[in-house]
Biopython code that builds the backbone (N, CA, C, O; Angstrom):
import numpy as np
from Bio.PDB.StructureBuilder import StructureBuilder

atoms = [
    (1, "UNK", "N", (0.812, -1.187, 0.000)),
    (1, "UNK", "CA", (0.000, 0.000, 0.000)),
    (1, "UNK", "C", (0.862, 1.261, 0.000)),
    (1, "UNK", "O", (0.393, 2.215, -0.620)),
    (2, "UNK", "N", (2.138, 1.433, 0.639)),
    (2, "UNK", "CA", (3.167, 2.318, 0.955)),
    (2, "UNK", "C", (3.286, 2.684, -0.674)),
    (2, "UNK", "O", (3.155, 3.822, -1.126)),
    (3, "UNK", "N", (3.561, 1.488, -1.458)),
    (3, "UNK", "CA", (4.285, 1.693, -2.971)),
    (3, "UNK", "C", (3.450, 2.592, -3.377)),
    (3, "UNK", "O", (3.799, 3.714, -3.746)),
    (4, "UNK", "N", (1.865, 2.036, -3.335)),
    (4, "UNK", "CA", (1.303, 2.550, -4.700)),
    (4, "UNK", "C", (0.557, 3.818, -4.135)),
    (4, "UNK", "O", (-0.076, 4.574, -4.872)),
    (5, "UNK", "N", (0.703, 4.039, -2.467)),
    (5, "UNK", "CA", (0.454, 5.541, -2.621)),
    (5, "UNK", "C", (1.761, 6.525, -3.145)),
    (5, "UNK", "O", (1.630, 7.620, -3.692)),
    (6, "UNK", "N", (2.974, 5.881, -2.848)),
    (6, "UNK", "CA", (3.895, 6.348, -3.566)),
    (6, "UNK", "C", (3.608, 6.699, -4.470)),
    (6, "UNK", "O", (3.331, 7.894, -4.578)),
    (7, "UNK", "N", (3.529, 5.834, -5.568)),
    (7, "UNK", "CA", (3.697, 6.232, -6.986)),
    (7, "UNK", "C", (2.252, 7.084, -7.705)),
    (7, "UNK", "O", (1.987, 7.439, -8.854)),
    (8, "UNK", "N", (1.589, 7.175, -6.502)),
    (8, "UNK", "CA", (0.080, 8.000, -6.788)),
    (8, "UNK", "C", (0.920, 9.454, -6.514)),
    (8, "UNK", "O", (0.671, 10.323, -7.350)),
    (9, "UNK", "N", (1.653, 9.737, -5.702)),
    (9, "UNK", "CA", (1.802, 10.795, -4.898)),
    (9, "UNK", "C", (2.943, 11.370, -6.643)),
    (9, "UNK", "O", (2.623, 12.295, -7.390)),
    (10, "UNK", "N", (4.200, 10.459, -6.810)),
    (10, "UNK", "CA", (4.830, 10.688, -7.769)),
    (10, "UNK", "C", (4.504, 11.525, -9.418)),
    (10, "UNK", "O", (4.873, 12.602, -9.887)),
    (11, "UNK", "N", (3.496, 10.217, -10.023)),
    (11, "UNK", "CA", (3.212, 10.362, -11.039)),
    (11, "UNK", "C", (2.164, 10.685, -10.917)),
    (11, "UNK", "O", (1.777, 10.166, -11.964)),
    (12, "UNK", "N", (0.926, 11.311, -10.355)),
    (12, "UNK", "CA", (-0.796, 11.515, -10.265)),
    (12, "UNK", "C", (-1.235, 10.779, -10.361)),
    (12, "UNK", "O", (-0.774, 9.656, -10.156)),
    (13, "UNK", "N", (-2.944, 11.183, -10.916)),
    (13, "UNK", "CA", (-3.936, 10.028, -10.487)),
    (13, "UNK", "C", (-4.801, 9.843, -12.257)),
    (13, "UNK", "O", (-5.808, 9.220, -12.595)),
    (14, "UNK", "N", (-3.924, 10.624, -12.962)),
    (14, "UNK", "CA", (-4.268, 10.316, -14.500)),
    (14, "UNK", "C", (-3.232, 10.233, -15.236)),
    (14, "UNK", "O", (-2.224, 10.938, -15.192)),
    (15, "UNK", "N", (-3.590, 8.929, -16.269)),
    (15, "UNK", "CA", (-2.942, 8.371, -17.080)),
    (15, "UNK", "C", (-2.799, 9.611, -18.380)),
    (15, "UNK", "O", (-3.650, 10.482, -18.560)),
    (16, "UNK", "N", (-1.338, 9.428, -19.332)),
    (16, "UNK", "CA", (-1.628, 9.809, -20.076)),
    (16, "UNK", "C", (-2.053, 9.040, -21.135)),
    (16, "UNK", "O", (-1.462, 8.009, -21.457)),
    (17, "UNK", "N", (-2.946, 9.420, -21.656)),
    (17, "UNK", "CA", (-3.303, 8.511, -22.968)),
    (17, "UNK", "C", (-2.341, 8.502, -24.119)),
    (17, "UNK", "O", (-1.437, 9.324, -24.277)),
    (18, "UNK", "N", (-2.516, 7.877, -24.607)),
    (18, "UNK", "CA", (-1.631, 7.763, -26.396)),
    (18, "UNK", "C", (-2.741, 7.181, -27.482)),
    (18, "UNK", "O", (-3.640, 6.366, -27.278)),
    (19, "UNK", "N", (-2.436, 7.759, -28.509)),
    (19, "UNK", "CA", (-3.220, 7.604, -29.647)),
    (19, "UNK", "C", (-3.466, 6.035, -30.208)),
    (19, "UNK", "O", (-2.985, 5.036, -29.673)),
    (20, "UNK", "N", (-4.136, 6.041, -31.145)),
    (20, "UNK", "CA", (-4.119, 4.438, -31.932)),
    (20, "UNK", "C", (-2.516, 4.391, -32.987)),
    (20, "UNK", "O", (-2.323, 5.507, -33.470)),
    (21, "UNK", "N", (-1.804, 3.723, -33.249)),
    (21, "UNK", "CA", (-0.695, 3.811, -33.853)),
    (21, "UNK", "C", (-0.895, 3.928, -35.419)),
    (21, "UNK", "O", (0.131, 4.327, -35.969)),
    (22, "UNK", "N", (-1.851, 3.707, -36.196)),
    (22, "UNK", "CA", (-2.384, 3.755, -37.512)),
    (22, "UNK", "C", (-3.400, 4.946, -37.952)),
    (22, "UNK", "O", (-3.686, 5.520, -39.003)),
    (23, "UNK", "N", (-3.667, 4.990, -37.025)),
    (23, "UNK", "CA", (-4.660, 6.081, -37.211)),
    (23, "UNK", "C", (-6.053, 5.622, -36.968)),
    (23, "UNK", "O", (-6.257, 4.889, -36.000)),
    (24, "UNK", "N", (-7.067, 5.989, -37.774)),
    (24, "UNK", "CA", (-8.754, 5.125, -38.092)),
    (24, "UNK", "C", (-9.396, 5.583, -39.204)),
    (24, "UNK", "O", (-9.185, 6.637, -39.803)),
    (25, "UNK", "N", (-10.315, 4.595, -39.482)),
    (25, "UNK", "CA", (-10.881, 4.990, -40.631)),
    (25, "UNK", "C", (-12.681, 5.359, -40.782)),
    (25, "UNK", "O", (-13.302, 4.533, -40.114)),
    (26, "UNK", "N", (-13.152, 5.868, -41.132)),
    (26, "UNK", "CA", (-14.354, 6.304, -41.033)),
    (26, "UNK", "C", (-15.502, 6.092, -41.684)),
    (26, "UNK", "O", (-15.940, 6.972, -42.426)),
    (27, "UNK", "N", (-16.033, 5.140, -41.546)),
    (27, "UNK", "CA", (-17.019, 4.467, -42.589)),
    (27, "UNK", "C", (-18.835, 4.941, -41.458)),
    (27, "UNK", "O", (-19.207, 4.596, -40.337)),
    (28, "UNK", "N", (-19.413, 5.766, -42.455)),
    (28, "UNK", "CA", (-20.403, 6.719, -41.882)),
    (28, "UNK", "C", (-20.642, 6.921, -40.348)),
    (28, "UNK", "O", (-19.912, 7.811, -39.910)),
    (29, "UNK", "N", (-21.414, 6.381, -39.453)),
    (29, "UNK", "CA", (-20.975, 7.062, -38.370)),
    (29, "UNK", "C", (-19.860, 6.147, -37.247)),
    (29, "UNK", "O", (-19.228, 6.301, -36.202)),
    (30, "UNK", "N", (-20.043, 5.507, -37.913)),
    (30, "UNK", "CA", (-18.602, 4.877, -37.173)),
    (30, "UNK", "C", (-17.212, 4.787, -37.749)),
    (30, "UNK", "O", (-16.827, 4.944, -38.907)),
    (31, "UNK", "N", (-16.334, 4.394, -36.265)),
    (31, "UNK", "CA", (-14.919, 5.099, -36.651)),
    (31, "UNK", "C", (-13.959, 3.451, -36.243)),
    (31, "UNK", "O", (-14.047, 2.932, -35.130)),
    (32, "UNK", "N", (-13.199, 2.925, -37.256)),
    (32, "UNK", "CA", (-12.725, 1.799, -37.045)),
    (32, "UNK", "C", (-11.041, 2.256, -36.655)),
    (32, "UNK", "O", (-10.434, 3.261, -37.027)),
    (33, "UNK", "N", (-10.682, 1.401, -35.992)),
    (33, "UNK", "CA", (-8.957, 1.816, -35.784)),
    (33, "UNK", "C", (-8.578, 1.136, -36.821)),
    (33, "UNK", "O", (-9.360, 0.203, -37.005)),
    (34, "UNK", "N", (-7.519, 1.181, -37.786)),
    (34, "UNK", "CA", (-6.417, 0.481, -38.363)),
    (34, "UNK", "C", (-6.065, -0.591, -37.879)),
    (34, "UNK", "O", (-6.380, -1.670, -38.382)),
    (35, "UNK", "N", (-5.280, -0.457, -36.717)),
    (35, "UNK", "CA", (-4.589, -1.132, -35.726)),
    (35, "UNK", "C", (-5.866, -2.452, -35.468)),
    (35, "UNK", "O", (-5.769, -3.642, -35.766)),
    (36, "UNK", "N", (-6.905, -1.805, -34.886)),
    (36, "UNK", "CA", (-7.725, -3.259, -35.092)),
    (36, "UNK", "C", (-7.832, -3.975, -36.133)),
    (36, "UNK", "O", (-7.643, -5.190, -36.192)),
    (37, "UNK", "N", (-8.184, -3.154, -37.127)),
    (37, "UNK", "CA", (-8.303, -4.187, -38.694)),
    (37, "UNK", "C", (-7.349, -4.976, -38.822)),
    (37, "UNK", "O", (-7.530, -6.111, -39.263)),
    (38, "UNK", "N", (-5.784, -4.383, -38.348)),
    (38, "UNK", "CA", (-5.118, -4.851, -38.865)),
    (38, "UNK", "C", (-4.838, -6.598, -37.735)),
    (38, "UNK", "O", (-4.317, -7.636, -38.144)),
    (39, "UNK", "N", (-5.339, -6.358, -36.484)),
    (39, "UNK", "CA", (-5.280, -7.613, -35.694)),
    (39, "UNK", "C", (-6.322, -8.467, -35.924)),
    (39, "UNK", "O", (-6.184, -9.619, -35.513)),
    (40, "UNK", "N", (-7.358, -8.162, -36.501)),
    (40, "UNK", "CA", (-8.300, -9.114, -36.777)),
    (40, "UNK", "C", (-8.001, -9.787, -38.256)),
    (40, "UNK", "O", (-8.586, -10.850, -38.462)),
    (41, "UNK", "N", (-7.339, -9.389, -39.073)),
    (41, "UNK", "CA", (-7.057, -9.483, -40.185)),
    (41, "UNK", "C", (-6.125, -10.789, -39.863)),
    (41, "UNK", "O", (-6.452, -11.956, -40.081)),
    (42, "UNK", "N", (-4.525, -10.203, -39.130)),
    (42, "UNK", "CA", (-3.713, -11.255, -38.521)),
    (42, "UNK", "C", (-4.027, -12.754, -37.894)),
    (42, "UNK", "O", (-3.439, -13.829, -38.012)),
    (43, "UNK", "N", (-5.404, -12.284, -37.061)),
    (43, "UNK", "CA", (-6.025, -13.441, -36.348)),
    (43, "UNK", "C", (-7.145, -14.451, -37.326)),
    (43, "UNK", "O", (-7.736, -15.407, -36.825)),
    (44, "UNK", "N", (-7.268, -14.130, -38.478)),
    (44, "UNK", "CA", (-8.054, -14.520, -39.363)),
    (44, "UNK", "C", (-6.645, -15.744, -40.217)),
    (44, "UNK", "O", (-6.629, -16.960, -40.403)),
    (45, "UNK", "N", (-5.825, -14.823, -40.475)),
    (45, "UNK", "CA", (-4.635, -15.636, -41.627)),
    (45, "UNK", "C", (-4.181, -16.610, -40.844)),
    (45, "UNK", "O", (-3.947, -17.665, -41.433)),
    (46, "UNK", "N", (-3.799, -16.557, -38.624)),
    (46, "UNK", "CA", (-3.477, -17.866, -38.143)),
    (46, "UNK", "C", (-4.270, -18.384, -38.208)),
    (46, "UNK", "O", (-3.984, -19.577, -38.313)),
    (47, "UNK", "N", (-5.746, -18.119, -38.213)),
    (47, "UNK", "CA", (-6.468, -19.594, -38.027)),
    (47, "UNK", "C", (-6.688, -20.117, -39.243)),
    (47, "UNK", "O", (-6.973, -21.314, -39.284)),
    (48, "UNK", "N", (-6.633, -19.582, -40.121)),
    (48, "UNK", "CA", (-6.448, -20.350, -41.819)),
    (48, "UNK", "C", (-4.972, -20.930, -41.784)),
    (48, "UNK", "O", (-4.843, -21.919, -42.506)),
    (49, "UNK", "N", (-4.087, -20.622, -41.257)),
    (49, "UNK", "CA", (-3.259, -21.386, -41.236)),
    (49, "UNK", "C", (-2.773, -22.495, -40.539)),
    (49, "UNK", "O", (-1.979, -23.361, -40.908)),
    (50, "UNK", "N", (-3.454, -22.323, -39.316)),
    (50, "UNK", "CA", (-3.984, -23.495, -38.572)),
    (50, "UNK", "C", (-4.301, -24.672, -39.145)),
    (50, "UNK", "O", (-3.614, -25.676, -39.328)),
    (51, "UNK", "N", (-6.073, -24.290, -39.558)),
    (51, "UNK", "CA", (-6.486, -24.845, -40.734)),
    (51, "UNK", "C", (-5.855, -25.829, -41.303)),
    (51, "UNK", "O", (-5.814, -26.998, -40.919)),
    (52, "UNK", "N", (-5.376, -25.373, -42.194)),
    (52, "UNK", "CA", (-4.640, -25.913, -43.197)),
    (52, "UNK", "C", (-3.442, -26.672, -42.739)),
    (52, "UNK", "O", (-3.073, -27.678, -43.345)),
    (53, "UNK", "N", (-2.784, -26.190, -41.618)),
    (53, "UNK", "CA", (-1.682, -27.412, -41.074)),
    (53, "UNK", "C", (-1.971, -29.044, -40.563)),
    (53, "UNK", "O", (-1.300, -30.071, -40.661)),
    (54, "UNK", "N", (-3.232, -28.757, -40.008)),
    (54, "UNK", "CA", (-4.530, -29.569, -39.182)),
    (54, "UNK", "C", (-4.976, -30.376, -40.430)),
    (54, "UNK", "O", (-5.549, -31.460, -40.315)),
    (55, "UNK", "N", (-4.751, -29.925, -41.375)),
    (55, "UNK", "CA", (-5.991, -30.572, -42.447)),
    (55, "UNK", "C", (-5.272, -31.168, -43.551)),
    (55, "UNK", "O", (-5.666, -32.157, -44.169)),
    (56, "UNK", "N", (-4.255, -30.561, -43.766)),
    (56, "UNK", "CA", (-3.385, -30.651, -45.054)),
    (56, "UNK", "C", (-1.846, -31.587, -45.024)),
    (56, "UNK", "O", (-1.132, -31.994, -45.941)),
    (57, "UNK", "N", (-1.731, -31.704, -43.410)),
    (57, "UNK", "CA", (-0.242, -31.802, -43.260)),
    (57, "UNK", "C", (-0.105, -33.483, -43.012)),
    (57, "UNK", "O", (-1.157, -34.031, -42.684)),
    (58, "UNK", "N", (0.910, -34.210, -43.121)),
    (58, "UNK", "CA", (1.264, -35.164, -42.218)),
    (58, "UNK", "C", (1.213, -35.336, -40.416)),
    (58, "UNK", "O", (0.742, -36.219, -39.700)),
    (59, "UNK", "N", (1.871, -34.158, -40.138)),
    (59, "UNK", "CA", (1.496, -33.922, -38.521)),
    (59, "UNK", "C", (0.078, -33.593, -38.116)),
    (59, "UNK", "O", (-0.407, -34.184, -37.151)),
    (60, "UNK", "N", (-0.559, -32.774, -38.724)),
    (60, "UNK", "CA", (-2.260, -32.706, -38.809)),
    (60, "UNK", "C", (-2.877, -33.811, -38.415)),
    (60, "UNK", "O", (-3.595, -33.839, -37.416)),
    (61, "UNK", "N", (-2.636, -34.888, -39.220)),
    (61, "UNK", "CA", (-3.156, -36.434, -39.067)),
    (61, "UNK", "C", (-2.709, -36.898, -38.512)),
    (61, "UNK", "O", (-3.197, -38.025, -38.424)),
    (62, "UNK", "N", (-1.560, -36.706, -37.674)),
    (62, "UNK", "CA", (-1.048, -37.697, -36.677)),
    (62, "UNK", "C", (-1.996, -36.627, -35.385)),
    (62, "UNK", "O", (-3.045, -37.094, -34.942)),
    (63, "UNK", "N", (-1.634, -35.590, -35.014)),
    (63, "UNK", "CA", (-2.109, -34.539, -33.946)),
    (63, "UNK", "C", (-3.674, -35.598, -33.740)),
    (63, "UNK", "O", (-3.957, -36.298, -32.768)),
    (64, "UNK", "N", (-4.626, -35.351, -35.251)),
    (64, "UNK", "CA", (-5.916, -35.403, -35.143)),
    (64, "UNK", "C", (-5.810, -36.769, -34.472)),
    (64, "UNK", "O", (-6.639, -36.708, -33.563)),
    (65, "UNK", "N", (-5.415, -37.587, -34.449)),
    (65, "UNK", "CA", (-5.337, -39.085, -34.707)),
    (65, "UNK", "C", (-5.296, -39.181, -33.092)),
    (65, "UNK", "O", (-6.217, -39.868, -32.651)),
    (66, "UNK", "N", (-4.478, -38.673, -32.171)),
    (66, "UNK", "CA", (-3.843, -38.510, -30.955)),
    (66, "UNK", "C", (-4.817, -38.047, -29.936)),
    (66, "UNK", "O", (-4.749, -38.130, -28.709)),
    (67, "UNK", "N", (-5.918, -37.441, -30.849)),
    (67, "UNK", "CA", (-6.645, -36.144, -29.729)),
    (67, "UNK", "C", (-8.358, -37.542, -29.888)),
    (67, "UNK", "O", (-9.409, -37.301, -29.295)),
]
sb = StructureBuilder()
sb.init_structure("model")
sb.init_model(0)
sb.init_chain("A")
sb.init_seg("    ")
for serial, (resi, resn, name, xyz) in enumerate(atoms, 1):
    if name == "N":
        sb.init_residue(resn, " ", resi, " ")
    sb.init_atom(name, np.array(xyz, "f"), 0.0, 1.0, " ", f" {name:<3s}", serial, name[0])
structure = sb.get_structure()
């Protein structure tokens, strides 16, 4: 408790914020981040690649075989 009134007392009691790193994009009244698109996008290509290791591979069929 000592610390973190410390570091209340130090640094205050508000964060500074920081921006989205890409910017956003604006499709009528809503406002999308980049940065998200761009992680959902990422999280879309591992699980297709998943996919396809699971489905396509030699180890796929042994994994499936195991489970």
């Amino acid at each position: 408790m000592i610390v973190t009134q410390e570091t209340l007392i130090v640094l205050g009691t508000t964060m500074v914020g920081s921006g989205t790193p890409f910017g956003s994009i604006s499709v009528g009244d809503y406002s999308y981040s980049i940065y998200r698109i761009v992680l959902m996008v990422m999280a879309l290509v591992s699980l297709a690649a998943l996919w396809l290791m699971f489905t396509k591979t030699r180890f796929g069929i042994l994994v499936r075989a195991t489970i």
